[in-house]
C-alpha positions in Angstrom: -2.2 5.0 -17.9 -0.9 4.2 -13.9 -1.9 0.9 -13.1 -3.1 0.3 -9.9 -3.6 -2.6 -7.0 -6.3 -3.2 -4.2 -5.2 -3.6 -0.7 -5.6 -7.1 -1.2 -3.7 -8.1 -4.0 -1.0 -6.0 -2.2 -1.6 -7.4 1.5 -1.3 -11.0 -0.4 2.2 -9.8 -2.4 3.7 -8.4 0.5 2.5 -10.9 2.8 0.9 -8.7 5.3 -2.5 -7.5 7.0 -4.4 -5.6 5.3 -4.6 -3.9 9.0 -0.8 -3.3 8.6 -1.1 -1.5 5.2 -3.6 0.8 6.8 -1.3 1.6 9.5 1.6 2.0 6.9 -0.9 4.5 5.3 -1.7 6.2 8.5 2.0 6.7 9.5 3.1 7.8 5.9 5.1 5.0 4.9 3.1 4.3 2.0 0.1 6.2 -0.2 -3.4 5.3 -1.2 -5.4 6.4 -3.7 -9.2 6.9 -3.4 -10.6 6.3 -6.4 -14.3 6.9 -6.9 -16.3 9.2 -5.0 -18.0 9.6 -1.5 -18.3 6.3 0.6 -18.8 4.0 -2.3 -14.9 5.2 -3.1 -11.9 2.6 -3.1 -8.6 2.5 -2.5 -5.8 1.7 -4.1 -1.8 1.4 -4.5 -0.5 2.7 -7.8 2.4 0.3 -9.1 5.1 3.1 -8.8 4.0 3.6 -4.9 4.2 -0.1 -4.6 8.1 0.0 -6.2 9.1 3.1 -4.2 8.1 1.6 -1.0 9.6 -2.2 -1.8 12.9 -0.5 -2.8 13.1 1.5 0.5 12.5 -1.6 2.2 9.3 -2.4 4.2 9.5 -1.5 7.6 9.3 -5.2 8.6 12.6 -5.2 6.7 14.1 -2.4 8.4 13.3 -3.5 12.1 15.3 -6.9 11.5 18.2 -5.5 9.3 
């Protein structure tokens, strides 16, 4: 079974927004999940997103280097 993370537990880990991981979501650079229906819904990162998007570097890693 994929475990997953909230926004915040991966906001605090990656020591961003959670702003910034919505606009990471919105230009592609990293996937949510919606789990649950309608508007009571919630998202989250599965742990392999979460490793595929730390080993291709976070953008704030690619603008400096």
């Amino acid at each position: 079974m994929p475990e997953f993370f909230t926004i915040q537990e991966v906001s605090k880990a990656l020591k961003v927004t959670v702003r910034t991981l919505y606009r990471w979501n919105d230009a592609g650079k990293i996937t949510f999940i919606k789990v649950g229906q309608g508007r009571l819904g919630r998202l989250r990162i599965s742990k392999e997103e979460l490793a595929k998007f730390i080993a291709a570097g976070t953008p704030a890693q690619s603008a400096e280097g």
